[in-house]
C-alpha positions in Angstrom: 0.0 0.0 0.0 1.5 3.3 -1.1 1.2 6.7 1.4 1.7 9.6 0.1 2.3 12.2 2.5 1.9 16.1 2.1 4.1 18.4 2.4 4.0 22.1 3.1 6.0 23.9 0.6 6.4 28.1 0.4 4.6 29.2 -3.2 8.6 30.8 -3.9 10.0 27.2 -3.1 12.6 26.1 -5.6 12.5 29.4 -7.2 14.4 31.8 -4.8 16.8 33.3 -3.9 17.9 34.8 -6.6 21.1 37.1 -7.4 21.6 38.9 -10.7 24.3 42.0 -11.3 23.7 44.0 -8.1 19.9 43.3 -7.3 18.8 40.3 -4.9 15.0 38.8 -4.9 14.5 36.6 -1.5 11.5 34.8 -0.2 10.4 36.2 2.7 8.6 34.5 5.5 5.9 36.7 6.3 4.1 34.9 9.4 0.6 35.2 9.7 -1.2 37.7 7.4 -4.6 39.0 8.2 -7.1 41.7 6.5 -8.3 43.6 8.7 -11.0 46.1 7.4 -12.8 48.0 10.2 -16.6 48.3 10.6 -18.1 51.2 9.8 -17.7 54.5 12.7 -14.7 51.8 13.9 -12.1 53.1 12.1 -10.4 55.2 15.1 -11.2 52.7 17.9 -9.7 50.1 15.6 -6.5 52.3 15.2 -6.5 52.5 19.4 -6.9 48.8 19.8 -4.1 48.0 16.9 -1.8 50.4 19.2 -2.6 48.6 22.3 -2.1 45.0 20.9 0.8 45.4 18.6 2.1 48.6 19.1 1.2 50.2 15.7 -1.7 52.4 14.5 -3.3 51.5 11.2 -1.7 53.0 8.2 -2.6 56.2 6.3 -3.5 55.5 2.8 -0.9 54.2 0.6 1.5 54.0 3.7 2.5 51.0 6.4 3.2 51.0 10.1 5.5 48.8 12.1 8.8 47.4 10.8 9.7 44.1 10.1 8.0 40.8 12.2 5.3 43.2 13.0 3.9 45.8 9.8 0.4 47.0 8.8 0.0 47.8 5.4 -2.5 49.6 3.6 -4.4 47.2 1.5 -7.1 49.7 0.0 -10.1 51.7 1.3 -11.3 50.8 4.3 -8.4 47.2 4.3 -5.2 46.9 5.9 -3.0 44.0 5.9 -1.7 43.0 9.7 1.6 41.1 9.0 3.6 39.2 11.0 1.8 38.3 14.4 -2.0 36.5 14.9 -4.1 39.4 15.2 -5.4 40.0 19.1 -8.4 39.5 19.6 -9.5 42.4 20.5 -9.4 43.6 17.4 -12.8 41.8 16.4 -14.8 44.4 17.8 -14.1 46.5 15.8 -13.0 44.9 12.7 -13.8 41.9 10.2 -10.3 40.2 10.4 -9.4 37.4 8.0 -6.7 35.3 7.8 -5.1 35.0 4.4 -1.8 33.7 5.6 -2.0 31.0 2.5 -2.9 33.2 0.1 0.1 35.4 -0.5 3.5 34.9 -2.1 6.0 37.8 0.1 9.1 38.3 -1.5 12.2 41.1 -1.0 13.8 42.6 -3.8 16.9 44.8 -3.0 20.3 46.1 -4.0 21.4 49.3 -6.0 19.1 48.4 -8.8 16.3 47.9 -7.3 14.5 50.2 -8.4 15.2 50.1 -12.1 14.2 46.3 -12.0 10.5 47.6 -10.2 10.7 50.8 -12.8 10.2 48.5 -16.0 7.4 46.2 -14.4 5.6 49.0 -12.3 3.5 52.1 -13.4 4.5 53.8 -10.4 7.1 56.1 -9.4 9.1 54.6 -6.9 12.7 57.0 -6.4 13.4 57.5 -3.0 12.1 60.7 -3.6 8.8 59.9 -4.0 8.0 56.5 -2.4 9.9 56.7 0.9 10.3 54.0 3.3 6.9 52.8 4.9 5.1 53.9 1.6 3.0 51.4 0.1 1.4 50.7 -3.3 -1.4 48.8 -4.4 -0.3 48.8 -8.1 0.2 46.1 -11.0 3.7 44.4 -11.7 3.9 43.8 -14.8 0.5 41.6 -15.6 -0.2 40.9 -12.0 -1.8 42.6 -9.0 0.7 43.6 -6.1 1.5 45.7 -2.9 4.8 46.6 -3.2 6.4 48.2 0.1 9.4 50.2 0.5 11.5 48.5 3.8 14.5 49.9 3.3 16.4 52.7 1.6 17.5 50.1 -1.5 14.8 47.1 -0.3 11.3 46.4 -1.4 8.4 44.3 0.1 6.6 43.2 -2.7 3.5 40.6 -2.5 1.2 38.4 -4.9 -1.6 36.1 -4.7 0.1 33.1 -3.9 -0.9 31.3 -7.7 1.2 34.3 -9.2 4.5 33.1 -7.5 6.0 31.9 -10.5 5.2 34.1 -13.1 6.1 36.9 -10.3 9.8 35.5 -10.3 9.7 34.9 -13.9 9.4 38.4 -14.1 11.9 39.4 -11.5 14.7 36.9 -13.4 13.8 38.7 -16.8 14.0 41.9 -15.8 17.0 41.8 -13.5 18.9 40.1 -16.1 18.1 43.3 -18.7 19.1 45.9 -15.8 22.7 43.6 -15.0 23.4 43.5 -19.3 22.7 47.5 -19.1 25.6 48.0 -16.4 
């Protein structure tokens, strides 16, 4: 009698990590994710009880709160994403919170090119001068739907639906490789 047995893989696994030229792509392990979008009139309470339970207030829009093990990011009206630890729960009074922890692909893209990788696959502006740490996008990459997150002054957080994984790093590779050729 044969068993097969399951087993847990990341959606980057096999694919990363990835060095080309001067720009690194790295899966990152994001913990638990949760959408947390607050009932209506519960938008300020909600920003109290984030503070109380995990030390951050929810995110402006287009921005993210926390740092790294512990981040809220600004998901879209109304939607943040809590990152990193389960969400307290507290927080259900004031907010629908869903986990989504298997639904998302979170992977870090740095190094002095960075940027001109993310310039060719994004219709955003994203110099330091513009999108400064802790600023967040909800923006497509290439053909795909993303939040992309500066972390860092040459390091993005960038995140797909967890089916996009491959074609995200498909991407990533092609792209890379035409910034490295360009010097």
């Amino acid at each position: 009698m044969c068993v097969d047995k399951m087993i847990a893989r990341t959606p980057c696994d096999g694919l990363l990590p990835l060095t080309i030229g001067t720009v690194s792509v790295t899966e990152v392990d994001p913990g638990a994710i949760h959408a947390v979008s607050a009932f209506q009139g519960q938008t300020n309470a909600l920003s109290e009880a984030m503070k109380t339970a995990h030390g951050m207030a929810l995110p402006a829009p287009n921005r993210a709160t926390g740092k790294s093990g512990a981040r809220a990011i600004w998901f879209g009206p109304g939607q943040v994403m809590l990152i990193g630890p389960a969400p307290d729960p507290s927080l259900s009074a004031y907010a629908a919170v869903v986990d989504q922890s298997d639904a998302w692909a979170v992977v870090r893209l740095e190094g002095d090119g960075a940027e001109d990788v993310l310039a060719r696959l994004v219709p955003v502006d994203l110099r330091p001068q513009n999108f400064k740490r802790g600023h967040t996008a909800r923006t497509l990459l290439f053909h795909m739907t993303a939040s992309i997150t500066r972390v860092g002054e040459k390091a993005f957080q960038i995140m797909v639906f967890r089916s996009m994984a491959t074609s995200l790093v498909h991407d990533l590779q092609r792209v890379m490789e035409g910034v490295a050729a360009r010097g």
